[in-house]
N, C-alpha and C positions, 0 to 999 in steps of 0.2 A: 849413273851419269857422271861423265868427269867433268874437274872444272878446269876452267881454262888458267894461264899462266900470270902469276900474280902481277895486277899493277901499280904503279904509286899512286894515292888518290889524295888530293890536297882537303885536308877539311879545318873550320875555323870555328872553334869552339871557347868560348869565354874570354873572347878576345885574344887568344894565341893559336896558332897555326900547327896542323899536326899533320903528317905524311903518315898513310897509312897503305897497308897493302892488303889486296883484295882482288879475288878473279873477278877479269873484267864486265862479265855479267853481273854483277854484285855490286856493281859502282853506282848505278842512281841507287839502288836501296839505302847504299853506304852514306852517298851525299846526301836522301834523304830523311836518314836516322839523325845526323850530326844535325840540319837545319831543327829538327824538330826537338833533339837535344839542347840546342843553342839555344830556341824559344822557351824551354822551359828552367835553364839557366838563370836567364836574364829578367823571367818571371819573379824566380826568389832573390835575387840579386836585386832587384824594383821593390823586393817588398819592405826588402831595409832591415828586417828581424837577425836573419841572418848573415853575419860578415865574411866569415873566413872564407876562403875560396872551396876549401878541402870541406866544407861544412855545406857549399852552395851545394857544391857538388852532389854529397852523399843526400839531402833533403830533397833532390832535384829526380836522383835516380830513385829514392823512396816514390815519388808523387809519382813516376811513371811506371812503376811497379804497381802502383795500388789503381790505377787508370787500367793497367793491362789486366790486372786480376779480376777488374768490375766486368771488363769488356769477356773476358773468357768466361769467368759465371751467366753473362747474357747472354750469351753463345749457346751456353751449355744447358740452360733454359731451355733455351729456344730450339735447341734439337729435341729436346726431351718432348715439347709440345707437338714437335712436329713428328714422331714417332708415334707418340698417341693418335695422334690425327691420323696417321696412314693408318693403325691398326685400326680403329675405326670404320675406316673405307674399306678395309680389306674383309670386314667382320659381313658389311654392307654388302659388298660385292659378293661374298659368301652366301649370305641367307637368301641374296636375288638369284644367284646362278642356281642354289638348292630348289629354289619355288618353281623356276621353268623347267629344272627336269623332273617336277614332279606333274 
């Protein structure tokens, strides 16, 4: 798939303003990622422990690393349950299809 020609996307992150380029399909994700970025900024910035900006920062991208890591372990759970589940059904469907051609 190709992507289309980059464009400038304005996003506002810790209070300062960042122009960023990004094929145009990729622009709400982009604005999307910075809002949810910004919220969890201003989370650690609230909590007062942490000062330095360069500190909010890195603590901020930690806590959304360790949020994405929980999310993809669930995930990856959750397929594995649901693979069992179908071999299961398929085991099911087997020993009934077996019984009517006998």
């Amino acid at each position: 798939m190709s992507r289309g020609k980059p464009i400038p996307v304005n996003l506002h992150i810790l209070d300062k303003d960042y122009v960023v380029a990004c094929p145009e399909e990729e622009r709400d994700t982009l604005i999307a990622s910075a809002h949810y970025l910004n919220e969890k900024v201003q989370l650690v910035r609230e909590g007062g422990k942490v000062v330095s900006t360069e500190r909010i920062v890195v603590v901020s991208a930690l806590n959304i690393i360790h949020e994405y890591l929980h999310y993809k372990q669930d995930k990856e759970s959750d397929m594995l349950a649901i693979s069992n589940e179908i071999g299961e059904l398929q085991e099911k469907i087997g020993l009934a299809l077996s019984s009517i051609k006998h």
